[in-house]
C-alpha positions as CSV (number, residue, x, y, z in Angstrom):
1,X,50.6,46.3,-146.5
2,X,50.1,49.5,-144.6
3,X,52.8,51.4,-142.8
4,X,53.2,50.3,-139.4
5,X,52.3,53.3,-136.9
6,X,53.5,51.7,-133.4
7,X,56.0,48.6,-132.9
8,X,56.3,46.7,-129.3
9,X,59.6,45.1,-128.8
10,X,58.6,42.5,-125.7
11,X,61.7,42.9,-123.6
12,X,63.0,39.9,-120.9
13,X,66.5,41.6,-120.8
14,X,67.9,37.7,-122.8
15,X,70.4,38.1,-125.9
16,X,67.5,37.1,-128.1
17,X,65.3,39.5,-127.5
18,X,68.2,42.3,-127.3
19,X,68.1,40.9,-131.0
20,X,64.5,41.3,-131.3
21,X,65.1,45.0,-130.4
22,X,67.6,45.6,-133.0
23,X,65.1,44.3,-135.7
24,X,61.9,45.7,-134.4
25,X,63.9,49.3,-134.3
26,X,64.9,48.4,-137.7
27,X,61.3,48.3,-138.8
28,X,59.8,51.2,-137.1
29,X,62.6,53.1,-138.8
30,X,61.6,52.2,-142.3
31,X,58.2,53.0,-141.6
32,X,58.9,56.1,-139.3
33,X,57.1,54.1,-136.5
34,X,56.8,54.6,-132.5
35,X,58.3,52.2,-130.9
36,X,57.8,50.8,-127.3
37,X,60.4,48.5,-125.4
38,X,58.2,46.7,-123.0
39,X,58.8,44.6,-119.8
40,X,56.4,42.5,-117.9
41,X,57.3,42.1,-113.9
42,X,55.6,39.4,-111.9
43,X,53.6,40.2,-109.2
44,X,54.7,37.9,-107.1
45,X,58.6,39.1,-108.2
46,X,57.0,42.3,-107.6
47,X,55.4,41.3,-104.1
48,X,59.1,40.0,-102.7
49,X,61.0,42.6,-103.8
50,X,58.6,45.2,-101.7
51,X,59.3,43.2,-98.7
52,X,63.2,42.7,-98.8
53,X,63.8,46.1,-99.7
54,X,60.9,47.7,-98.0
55,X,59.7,49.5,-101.1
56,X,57.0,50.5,-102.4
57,X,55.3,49.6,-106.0
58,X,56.2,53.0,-107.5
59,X,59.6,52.9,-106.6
60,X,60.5,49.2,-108.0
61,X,58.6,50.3,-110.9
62,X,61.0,53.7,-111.6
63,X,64.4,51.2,-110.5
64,X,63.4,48.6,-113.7
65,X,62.4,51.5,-115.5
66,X,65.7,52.8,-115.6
67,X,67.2,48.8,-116.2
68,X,64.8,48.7,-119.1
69,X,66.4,52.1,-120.3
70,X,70.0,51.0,-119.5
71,X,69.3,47.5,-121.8
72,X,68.1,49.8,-124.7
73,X,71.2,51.8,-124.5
74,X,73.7,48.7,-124.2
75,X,71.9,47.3,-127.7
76,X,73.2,50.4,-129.4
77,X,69.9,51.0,-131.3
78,X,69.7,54.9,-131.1
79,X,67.4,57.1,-129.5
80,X,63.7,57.1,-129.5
81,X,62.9,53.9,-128.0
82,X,60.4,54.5,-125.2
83,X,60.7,52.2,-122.0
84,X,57.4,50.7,-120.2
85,X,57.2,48.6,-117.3
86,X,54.4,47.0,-116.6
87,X,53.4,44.3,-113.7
88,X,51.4,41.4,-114.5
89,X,50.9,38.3,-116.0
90,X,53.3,38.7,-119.2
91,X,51.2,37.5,-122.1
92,X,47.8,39.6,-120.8
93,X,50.1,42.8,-120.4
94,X,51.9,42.7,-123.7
95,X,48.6,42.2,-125.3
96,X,47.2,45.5,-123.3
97,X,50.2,47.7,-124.5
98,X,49.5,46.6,-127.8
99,X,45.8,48.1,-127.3
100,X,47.5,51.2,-125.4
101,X,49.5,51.9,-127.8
102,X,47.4,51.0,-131.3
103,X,50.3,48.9,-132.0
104,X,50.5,47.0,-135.3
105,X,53.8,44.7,-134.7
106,X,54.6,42.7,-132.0
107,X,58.1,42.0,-132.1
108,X,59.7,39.3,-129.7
109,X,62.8,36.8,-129.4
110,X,62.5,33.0,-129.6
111,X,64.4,31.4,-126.6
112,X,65.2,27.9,-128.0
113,X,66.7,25.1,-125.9
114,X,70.0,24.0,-126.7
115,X,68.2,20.5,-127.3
116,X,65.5,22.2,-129.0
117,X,67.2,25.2,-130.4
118,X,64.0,26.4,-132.8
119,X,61.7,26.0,-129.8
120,X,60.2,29.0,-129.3
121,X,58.8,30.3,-125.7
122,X,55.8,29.6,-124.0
123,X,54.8,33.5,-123.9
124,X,56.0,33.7,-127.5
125,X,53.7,30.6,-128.9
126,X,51.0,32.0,-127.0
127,X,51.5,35.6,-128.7
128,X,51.8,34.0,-132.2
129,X,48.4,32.3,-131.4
130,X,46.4,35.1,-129.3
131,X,47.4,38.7,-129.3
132,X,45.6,40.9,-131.7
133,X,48.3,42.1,-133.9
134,X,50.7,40.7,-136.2
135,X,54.0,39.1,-134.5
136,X,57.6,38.9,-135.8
137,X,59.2,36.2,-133.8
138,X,63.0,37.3,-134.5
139,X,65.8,33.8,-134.2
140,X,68.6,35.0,-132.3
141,X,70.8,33.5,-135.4
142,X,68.8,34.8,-137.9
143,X,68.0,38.3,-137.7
144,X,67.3,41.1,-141.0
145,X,67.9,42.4,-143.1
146,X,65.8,39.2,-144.8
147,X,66.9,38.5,-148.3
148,X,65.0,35.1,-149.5
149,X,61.1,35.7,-148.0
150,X,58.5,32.6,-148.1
151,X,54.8,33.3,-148.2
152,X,52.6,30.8,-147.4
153,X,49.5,30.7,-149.4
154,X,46.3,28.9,-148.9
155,X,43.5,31.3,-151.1
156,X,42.2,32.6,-147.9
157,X,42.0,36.2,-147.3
158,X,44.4,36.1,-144.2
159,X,47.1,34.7,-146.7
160,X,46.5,37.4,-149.1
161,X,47.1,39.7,-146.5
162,X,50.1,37.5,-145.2
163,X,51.6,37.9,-149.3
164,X,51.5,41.6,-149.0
165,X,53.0,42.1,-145.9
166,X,56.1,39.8,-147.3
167,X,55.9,41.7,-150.3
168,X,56.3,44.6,-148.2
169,X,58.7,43.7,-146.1
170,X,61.0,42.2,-149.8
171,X,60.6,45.8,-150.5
172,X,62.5,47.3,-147.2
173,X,65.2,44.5,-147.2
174,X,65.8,44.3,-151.2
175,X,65.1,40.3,-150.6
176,X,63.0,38.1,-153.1
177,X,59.7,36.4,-152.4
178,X,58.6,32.8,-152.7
179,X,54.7,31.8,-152.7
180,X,54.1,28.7,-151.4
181,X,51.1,26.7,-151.8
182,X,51.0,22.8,-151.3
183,X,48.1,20.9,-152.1
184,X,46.6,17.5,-150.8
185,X,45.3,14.9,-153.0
186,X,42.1,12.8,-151.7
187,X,44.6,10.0,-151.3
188,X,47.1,12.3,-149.3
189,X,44.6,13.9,-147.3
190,X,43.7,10.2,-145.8
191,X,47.2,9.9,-145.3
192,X,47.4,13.3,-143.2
193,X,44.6,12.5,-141.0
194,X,45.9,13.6,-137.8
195,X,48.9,14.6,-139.1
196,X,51.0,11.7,-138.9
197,X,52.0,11.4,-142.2
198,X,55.6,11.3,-142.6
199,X,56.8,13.8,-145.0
200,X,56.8,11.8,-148.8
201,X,55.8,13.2,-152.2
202,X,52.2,12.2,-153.0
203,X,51.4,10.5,-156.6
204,X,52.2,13.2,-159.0
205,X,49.1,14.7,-161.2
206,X,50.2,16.8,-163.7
207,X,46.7,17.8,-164.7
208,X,45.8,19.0,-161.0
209,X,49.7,20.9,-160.6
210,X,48.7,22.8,-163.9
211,X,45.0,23.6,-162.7
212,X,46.6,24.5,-159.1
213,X,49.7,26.6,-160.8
214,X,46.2,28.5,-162.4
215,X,44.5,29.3,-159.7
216,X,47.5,30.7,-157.3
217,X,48.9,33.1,-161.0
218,X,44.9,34.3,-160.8
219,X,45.1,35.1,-156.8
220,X,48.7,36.6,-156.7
221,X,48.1,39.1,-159.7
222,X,45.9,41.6,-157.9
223,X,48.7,41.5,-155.0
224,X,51.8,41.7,-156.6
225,X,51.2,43.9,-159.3
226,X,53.6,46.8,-158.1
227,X,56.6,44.4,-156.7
228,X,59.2,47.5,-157.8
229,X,62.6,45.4,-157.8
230,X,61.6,42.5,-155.8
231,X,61.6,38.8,-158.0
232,X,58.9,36.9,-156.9
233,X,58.6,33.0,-157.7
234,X,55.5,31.1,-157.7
235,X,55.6,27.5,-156.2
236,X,52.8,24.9,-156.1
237,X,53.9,21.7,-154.3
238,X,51.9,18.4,-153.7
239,X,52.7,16.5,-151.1
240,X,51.1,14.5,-148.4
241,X,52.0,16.6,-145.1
242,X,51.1,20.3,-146.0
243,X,53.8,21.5,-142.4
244,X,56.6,18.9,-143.5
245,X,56.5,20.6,-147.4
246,X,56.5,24.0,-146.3
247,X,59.8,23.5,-143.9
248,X,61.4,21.5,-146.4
249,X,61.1,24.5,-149.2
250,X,62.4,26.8,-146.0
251,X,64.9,24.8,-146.1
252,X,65.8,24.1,-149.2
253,X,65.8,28.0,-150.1
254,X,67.4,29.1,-147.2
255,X,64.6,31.3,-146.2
256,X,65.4,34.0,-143.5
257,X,61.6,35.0,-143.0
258,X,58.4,32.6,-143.5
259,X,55.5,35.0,-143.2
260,X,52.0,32.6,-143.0
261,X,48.4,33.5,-142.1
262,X,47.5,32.7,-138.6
263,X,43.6,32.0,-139.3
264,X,42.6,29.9,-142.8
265,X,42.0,26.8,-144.9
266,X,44.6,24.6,-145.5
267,X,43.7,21.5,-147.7
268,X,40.3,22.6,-147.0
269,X,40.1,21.1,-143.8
270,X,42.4,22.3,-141.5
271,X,42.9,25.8,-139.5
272,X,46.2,27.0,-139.7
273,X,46.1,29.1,-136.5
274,X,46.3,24.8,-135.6
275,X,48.7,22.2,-136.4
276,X,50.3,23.5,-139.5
277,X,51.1,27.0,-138.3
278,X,52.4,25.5,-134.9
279,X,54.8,23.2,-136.2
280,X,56.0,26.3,-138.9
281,X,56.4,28.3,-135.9
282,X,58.0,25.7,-133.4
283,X,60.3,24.2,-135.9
284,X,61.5,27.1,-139.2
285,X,64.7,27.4,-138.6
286,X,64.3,31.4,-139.6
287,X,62.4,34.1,-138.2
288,X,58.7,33.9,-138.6
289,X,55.7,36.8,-139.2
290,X,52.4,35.9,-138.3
291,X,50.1,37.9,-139.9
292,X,46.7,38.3,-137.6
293,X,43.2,39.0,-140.0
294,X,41.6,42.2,-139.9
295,X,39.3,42.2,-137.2
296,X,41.0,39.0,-135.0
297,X,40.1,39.0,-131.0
298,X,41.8,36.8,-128.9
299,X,41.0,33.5,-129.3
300,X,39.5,31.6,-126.1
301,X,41.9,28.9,-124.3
């Protein structure tokens, strides 16, 4: 993974993502990164705030600036955070100060419900899908340093990319990587269709564990050749829901950070920008790094 250059840290002035500042500081430090807080304002917020205090655009702009600045200071993460306020709807703005700025990292907060408490926002989900740069969606209960990593592997080169940027991040936090690849049978993938399967191991088949167990030694060599200090343990898994097996090992680990691809094949069938990597997203009970491939554009509605 390369160093990142320029870190956004999506600001709502919430605790969660005061704790999504504190981590995406944290990274930009280790890579000697920029990093820009940003805020989005509403127009309409915008638009009623100029008529009860008779102000104009510039001047509500300048007053959140200094808010924005104020929050940074309260979070007690140092100087050299630069604050932006922009107006507009939120998702389409944070995705232009990602452009702006070159950014590489996207860093935001997940605002569960307190029946839902993994539920991620509605600007978040939409980020994870959409904006064109990788996104570290940071639990308010389980920020860094992240010591037990999962990457999720599917052979695709999104996932490869996904493996080094774990790798990479095992590196900063002195934490240990699992990869993660479950595989369908025929019989399971019948099972699956439409994901609806509930979350049971499919008949065992040593033959196609051991072929499997081949194949992921062959693609992880080339990526984790230099791993420095970092233990890295393969894990081939066969089951009958591919999402249901992979929060399962989350949970079974303890993981602090799933980092998955965000466009590939899973069981040769499925996108994982779809179902699977939703349901990771909406439901991991860590924080979660969506790793965009090289080239991705915002994907249409």
């Amino acid at each position: 993974m390369k160093k990142l250059h320029h870190v956004i840290a999506a600001i709502d002035f919430t605790a969660s993502c005061r704790i999504a500042l504190r981590e995406a500081v944290h990274r930009a430090s280790l890579d000697g990164a920029a990093i820009t807080a940003v805020h989005v304002m509403d127009e309409f917020l915008v638009h009623e705030l100029k008529s009860a205090l008779s102000a104009d655009q510039a001047t509500i702009r300048a007053e959140w600036v200094e808010r924005l600045k104020k929050f940074v200071d309260d979070a007690e993460v140092g100087a050299g955070v630069n604050a932006e306020v922009r107006i507009g709807n939120p998702f389409s703005e944070l995705v232009e100060a990602c452009r702006a700025h070159s950014a590489d990292l996207l860093v935001m907060g997940a605002k569960g419900s307190r029946n839902e408490p993994h539920r991620i926002g509605v600007i978040t989900a939409k980020c994870v899908r959409k904006a064109p740069v990788d996104v570290l969606v940071v639990r308010e209960d389980a920020q860094g340093p992240f010591k037990q990593i999962v990457a999720c592997v599917d052979f695709s080169e999104n996932s490869a990319k996904a493996v080094q940027c774990a790798l990479h991040v095992a590196q900063q936090d002195g934490g240990s990587l699992d990869c993660l690849h479950v595989f369908q049978s025929a019989l399971a993938m019948s099972l699956d269709y439409g994901g609806f399967a509930p979350s049971l191991p499919a008949t065992y088949d040593p033959e196609a564990v051991a072929t499997w167990r081949k194949d992921l030694a062959a693609f992880l060599e080339p990526l984790t050749r230099d791993t420095g200090n970092v233990p890295v343990a393969q894990h081939i898994k066969e089951r009958v829901n591919i999402r249901e097996a992979i929060l399962d090992h989350v949970n079974e680990v303890h993981a602090t950070l799933v980092v998955l691809g965000t466009n590939g094949k899973t069981g040769l069938r499925e996108m994982l920008i779809g179902t699977t990597a939703e349901k990771i997203v909406q439901h991991a009970p860590c924080s979660i790094l969506a790793v965009k491939p090289d080239g991705f554009v915002i994907a249409p509605d």
